[in-house]
Backbone as CSV, one residue per row, in Angstrom:
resi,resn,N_x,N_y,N_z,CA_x,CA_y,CA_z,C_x,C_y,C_z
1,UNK,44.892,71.141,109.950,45.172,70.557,111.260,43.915,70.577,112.127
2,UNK,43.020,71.702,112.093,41.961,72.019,112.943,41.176,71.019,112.162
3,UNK,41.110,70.684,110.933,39.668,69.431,110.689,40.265,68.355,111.367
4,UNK,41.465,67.762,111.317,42.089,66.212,111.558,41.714,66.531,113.336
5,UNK,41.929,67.172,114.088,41.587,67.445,115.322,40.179,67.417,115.748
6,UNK,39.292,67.734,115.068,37.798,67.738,115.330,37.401,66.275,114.509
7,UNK,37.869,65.855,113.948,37.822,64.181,113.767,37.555,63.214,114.196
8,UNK,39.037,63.292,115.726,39.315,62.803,116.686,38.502,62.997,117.481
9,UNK,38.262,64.495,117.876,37.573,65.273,118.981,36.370,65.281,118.655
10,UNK,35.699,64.969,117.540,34.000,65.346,117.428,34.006,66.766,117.669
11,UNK,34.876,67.597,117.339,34.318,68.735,117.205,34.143,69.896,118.268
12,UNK,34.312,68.708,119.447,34.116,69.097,120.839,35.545,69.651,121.275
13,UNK,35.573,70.636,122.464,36.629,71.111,123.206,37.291,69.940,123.533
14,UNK,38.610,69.514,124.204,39.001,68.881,125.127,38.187,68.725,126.702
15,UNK,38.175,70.114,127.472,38.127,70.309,128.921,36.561,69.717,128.453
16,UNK,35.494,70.065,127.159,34.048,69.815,127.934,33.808,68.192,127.272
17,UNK,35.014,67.165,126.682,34.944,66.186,125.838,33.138,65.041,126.951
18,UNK,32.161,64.779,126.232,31.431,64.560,126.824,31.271,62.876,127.496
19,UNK,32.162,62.982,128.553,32.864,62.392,129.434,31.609,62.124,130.656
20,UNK,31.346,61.270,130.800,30.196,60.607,132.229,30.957,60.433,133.661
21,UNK,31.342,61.701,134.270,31.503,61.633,135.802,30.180,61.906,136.708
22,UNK,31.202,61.936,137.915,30.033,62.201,138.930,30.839,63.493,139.773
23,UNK,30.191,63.763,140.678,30.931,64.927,141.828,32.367,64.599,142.207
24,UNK,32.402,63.143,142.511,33.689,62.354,143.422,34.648,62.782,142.211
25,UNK,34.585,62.036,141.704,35.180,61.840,140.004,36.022,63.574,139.861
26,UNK,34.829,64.368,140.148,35.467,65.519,139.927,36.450,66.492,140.809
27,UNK,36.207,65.458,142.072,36.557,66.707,143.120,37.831,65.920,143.295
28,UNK,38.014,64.335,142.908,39.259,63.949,142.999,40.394,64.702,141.956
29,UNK,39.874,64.772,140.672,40.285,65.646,139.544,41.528,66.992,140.668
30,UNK,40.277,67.486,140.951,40.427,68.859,141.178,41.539,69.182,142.579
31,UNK,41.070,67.796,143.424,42.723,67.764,144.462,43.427,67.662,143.949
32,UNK,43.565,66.459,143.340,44.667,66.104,142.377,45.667,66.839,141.971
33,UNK,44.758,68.049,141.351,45.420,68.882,140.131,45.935,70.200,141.719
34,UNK,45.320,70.243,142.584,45.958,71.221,143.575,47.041,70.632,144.197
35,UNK,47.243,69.520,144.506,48.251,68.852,145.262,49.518,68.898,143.994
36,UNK,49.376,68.778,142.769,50.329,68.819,141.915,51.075,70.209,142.240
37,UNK,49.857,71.415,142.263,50.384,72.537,142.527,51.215,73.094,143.339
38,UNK,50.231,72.353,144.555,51.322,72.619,145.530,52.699,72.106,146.272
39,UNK,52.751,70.448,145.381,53.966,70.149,145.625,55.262,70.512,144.106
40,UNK,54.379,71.150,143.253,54.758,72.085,142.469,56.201,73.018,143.346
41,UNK,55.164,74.194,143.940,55.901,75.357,145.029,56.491,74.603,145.752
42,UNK,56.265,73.584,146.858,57.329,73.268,147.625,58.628,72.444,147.140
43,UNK,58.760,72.063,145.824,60.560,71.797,145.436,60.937,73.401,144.948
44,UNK,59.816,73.899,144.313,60.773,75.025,144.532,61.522,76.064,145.775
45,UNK,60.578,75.594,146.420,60.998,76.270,147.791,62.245,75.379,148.160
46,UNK,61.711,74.028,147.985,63.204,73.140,148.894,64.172,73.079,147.921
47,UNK,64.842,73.464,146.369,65.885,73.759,145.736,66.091,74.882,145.944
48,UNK,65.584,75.637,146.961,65.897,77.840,147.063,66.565,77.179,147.953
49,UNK,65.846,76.518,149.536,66.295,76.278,150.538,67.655,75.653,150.565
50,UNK,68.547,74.300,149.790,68.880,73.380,149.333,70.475,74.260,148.944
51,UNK,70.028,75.501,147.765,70.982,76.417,147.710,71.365,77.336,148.763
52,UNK,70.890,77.798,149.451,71.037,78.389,150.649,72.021,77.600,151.513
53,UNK,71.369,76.449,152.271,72.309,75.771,153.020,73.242,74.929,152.207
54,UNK,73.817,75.142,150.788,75.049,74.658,149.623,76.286,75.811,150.246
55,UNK,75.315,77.083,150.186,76.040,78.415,150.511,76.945,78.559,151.821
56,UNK,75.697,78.137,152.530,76.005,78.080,154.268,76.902,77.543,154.458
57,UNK,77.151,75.883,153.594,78.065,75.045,154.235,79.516,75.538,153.349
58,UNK,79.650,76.079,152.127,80.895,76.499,151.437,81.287,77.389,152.705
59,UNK,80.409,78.725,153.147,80.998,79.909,154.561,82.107,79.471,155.278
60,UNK,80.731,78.047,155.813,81.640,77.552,157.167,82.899,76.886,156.615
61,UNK,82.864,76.568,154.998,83.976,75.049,155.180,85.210,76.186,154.293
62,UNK,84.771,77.407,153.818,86.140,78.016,153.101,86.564,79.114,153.967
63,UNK,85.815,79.969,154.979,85.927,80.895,155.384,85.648,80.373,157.214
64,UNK,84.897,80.564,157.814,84.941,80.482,159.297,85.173,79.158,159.950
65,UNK,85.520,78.139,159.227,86.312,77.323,159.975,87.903,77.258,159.676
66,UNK,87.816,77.578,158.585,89.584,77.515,158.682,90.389,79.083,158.950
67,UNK,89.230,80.394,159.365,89.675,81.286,159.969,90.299,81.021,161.527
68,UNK,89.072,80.141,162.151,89.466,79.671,163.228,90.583,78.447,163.437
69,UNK,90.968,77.746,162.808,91.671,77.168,162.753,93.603,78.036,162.828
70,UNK,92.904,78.934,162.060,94.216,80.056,161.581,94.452,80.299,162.813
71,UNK,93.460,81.292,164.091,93.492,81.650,164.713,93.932,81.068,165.764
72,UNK,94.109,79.949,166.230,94.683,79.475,166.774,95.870,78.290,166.702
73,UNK,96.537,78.494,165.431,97.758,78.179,164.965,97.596,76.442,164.557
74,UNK,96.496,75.908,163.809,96.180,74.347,163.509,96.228,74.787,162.408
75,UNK,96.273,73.142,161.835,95.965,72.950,160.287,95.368,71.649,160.261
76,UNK,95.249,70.486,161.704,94.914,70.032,161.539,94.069,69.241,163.022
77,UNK,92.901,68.611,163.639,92.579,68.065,164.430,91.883,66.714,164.430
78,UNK,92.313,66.322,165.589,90.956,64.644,165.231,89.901,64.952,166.309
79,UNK,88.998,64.815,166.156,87.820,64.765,166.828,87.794,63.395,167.438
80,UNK,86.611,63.211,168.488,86.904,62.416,169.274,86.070,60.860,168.676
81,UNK,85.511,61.153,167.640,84.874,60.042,166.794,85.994,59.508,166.151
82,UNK,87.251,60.319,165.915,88.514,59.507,165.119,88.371,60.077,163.657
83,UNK,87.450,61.150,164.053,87.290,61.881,162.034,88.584,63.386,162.239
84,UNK,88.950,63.200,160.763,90.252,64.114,161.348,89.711,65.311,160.280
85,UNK,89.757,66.599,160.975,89.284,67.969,160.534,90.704,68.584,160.171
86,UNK,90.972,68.770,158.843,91.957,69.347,158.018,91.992,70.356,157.490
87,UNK,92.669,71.456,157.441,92.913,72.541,156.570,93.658,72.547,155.702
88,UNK,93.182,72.826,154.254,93.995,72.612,152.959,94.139,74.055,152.315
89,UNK,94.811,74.213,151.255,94.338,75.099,150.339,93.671,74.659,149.095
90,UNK,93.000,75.714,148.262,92.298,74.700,147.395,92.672,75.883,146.256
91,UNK,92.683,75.516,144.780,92.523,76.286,143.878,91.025,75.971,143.142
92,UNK,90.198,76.720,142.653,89.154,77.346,141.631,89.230,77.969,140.254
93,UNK,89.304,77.564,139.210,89.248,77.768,137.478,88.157,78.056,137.040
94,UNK,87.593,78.954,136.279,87.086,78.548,135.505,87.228,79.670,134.364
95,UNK,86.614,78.952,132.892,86.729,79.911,132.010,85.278,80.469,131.594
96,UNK,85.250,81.717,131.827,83.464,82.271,131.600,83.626,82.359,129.680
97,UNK,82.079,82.103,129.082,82.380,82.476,127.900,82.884,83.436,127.105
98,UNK,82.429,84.961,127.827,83.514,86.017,127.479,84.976,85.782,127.197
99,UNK,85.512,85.213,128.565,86.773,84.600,128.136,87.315,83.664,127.552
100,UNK,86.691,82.775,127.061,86.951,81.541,126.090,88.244,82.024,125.573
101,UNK,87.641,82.536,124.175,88.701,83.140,122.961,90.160,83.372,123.434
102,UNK,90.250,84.367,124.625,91.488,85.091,125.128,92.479,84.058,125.981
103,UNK,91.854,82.759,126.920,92.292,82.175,127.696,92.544,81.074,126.664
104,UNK,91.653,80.945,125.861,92.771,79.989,124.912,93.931,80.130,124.397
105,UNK,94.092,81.582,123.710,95.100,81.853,123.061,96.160,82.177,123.888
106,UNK,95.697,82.674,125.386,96.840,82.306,126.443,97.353,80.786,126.545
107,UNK,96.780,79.917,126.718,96.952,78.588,126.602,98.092,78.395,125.532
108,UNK,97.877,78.273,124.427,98.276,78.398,123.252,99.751,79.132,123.507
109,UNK,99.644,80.494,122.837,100.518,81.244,123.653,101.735,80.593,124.530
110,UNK,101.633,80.061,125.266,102.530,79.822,126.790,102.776,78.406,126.683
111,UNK,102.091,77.499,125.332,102.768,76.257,125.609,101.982,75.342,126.046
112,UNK,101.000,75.527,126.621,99.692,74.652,126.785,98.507,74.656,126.067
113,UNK,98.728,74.430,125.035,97.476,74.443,123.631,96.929,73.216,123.595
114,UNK,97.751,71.902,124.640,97.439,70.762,124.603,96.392,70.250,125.542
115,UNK,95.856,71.377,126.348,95.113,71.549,127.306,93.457,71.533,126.797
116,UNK,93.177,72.162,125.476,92.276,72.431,124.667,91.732,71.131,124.389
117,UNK,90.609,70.586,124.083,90.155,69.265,123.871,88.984,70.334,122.509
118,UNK,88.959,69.457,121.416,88.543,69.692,120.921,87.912,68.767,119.860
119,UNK,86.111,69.235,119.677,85.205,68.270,119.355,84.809,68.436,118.112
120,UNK,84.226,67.406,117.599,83.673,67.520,116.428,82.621,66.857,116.333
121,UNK,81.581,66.851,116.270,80.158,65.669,116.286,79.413,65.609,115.592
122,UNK,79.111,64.587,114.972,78.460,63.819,113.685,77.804,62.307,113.967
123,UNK,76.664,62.807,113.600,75.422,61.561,113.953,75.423,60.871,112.692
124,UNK,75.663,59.439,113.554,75.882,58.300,112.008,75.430,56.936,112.502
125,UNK,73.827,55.865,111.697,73.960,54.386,112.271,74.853,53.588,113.077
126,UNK,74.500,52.636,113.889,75.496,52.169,114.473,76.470,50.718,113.526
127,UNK,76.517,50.614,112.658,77.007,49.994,111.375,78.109,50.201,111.154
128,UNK,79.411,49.769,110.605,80.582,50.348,110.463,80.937,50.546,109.113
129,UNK,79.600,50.027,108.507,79.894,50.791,107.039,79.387,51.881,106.866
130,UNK,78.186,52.553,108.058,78.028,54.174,108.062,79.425,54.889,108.812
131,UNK,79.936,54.461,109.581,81.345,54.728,110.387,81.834,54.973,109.440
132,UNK,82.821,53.855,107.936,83.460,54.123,107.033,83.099,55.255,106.157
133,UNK,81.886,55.643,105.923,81.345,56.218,104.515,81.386,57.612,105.455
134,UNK,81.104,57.795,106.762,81.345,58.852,107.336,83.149,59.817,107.512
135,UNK,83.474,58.558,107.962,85.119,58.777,107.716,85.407,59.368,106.221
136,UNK,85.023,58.565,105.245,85.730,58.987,103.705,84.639,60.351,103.574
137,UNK,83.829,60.912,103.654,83.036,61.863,103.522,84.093,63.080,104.525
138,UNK,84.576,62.704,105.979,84.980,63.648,106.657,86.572,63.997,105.764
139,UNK,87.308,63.178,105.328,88.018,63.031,104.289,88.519,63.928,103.287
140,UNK,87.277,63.711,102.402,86.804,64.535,101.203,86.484,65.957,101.547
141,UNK,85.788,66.121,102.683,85.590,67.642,103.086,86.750,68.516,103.059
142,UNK,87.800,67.620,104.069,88.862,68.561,103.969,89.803,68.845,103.214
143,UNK,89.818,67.781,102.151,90.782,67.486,101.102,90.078,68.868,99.879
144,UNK,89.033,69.123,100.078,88.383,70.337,99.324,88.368,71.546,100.171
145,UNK,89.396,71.423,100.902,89.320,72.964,101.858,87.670,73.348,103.137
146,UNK,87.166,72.453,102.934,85.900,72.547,104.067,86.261,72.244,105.516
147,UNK,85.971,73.635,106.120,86.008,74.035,107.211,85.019,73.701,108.029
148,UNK,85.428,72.510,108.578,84.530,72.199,109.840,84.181,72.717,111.624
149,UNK,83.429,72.732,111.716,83.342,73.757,112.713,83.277,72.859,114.233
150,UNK,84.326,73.244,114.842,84.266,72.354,116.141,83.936,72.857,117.555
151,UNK,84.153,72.381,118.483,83.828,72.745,119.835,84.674,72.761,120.816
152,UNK,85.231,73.806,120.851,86.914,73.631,121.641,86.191,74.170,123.485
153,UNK,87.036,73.188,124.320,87.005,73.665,126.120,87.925,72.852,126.824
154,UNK,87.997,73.167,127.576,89.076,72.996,128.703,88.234,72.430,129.727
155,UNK,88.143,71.164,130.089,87.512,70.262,131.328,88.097,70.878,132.237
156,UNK,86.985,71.550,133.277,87.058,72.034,134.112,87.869,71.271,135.537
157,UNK,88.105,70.352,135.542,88.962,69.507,136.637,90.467,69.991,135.761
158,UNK,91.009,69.641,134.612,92.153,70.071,133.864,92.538,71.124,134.073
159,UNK,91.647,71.939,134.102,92.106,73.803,134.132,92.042,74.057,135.833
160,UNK,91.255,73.224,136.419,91.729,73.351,138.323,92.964,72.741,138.051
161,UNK,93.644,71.735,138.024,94.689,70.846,138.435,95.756,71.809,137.576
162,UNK,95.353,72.147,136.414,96.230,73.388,136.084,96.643,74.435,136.526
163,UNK,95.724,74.953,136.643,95.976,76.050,137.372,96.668,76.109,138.798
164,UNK,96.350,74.756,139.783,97.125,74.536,141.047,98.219,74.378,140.838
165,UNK,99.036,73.356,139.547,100.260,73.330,139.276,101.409,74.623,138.778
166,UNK,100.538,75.540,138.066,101.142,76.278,137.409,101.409,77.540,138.741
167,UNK,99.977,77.997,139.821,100.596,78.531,140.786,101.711,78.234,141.793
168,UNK,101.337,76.913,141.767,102.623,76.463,142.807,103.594,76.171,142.620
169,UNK,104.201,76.714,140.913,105.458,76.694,140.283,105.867,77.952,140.274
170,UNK,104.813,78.863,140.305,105.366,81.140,140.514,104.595,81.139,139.104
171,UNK,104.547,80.300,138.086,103.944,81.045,136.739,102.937,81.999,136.916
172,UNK,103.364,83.125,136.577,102.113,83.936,136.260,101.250,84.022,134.992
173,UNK,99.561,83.539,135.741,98.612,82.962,135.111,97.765,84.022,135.351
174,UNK,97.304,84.330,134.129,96.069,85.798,134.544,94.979,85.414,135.032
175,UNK,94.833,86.104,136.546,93.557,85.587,137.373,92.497,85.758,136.507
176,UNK,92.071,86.859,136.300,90.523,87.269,135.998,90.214,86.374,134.405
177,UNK,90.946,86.232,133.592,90.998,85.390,132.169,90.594,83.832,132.788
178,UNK,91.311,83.263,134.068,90.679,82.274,134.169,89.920,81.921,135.423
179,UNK,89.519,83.553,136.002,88.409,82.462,137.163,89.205,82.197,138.373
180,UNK,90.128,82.594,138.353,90.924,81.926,139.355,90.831,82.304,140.800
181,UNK,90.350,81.405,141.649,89.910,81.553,143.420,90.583,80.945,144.061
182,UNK,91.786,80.944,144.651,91.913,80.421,145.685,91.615,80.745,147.365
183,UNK,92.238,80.021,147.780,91.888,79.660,149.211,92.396,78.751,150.376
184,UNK,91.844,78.846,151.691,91.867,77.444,152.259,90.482,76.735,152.461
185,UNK,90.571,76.026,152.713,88.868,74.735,152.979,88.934,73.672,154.156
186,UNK,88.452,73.485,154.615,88.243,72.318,155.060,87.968,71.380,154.789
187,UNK,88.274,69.655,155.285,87.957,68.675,155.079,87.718,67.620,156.169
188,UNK,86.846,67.241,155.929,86.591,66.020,157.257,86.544,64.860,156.653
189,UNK,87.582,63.915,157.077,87.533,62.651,156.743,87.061,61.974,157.496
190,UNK,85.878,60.768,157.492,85.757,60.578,158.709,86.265,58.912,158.962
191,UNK,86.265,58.554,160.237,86.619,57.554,160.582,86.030,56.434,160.559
């Protein structure tokens, strides 16, 4: 690899390749490469910042506005633009990978195994005689007992809308197995 490289390269480094600049040439280089840097640090600063006020605005919209709202006996107001400020409750799912295994077989278990989506993926031409020859191959695998290995989860909108249905029927659904947060929130619709 190192001869086919000095081939190309004459042998020479990259950084000293014997290249005809001048000062300009170089000092543009050299902003260049600092301005990369430093707008480098500032997305990272403005995705820190970005999460921060993500944070700020969940506070105000799950916790201190609809405390106040509580507090003085609303659930719902219009502002004077005609945007109407609502208090809901909201449910939160999710399944962490630790819990995969266990919250499935709860699933399962209780009657909702149909909840599970489950994948299988295989790269094949776009031809439908690689489609066919793929099909009779997937076929044959199993017809010989070959165990294919798939990718089982629960779409996270499915397991919210689940989980809201199943609380607001009394089922008891094990919080910590699925993540489960509820709450109230706010919403502003506006006008």
């Amino acid at each position: 690899m190192s001869d086919y490289l000095d081939d190309i390269l004459g042998s020479e480094e990259l950084n000293t390749l014997n290249v005809e600049t001048n000062d300009a040439d170089m000092r543009r280089i050299v902003d260049l490469a600092n301005k990369q840097i430093n707008l480098e640090q500032e997305v990272v600063g403005l995705e820190q910042q970005l999460k921060n006020k993500k944070e700020e605005l969940r506070n105000v919209k799950e916790h201190d506005l609809p405390d106040a709202f509580a507090e003085v006996g609303l659930s719902e107001i219009k502002l004077q633009d005609g945007s109407r400020v609502k208090v809901e409750p909201f449910v939160n799912a999710h399944i962490s990978k630790a819990n995969t295994e266990k919250a499935h077989a709860w699933l399962e278990d209780n009657g909702f195994g149909d909840l599970i989506d489950k994948e299988l993926n295989a790269k094949f031409g776009r031809t439908d005689a690689e489609l066919e020859k793929f099909q009779r191959m997937f076929s044959h695998l199993e017809e010989n007992g070959c165990k294919l290995t798939t990718k089982e989860a629960v779409h996270h909108m499915r397991l919210k809308a689940f989980a809201k249905e199943q609380l607001e029927k009394g089922t008891d659904v094990p919080v910590d197995l699925f993540g489960l947060y509820t709450g109230l929130k706010t919403t502003i619709a506006k006008k």
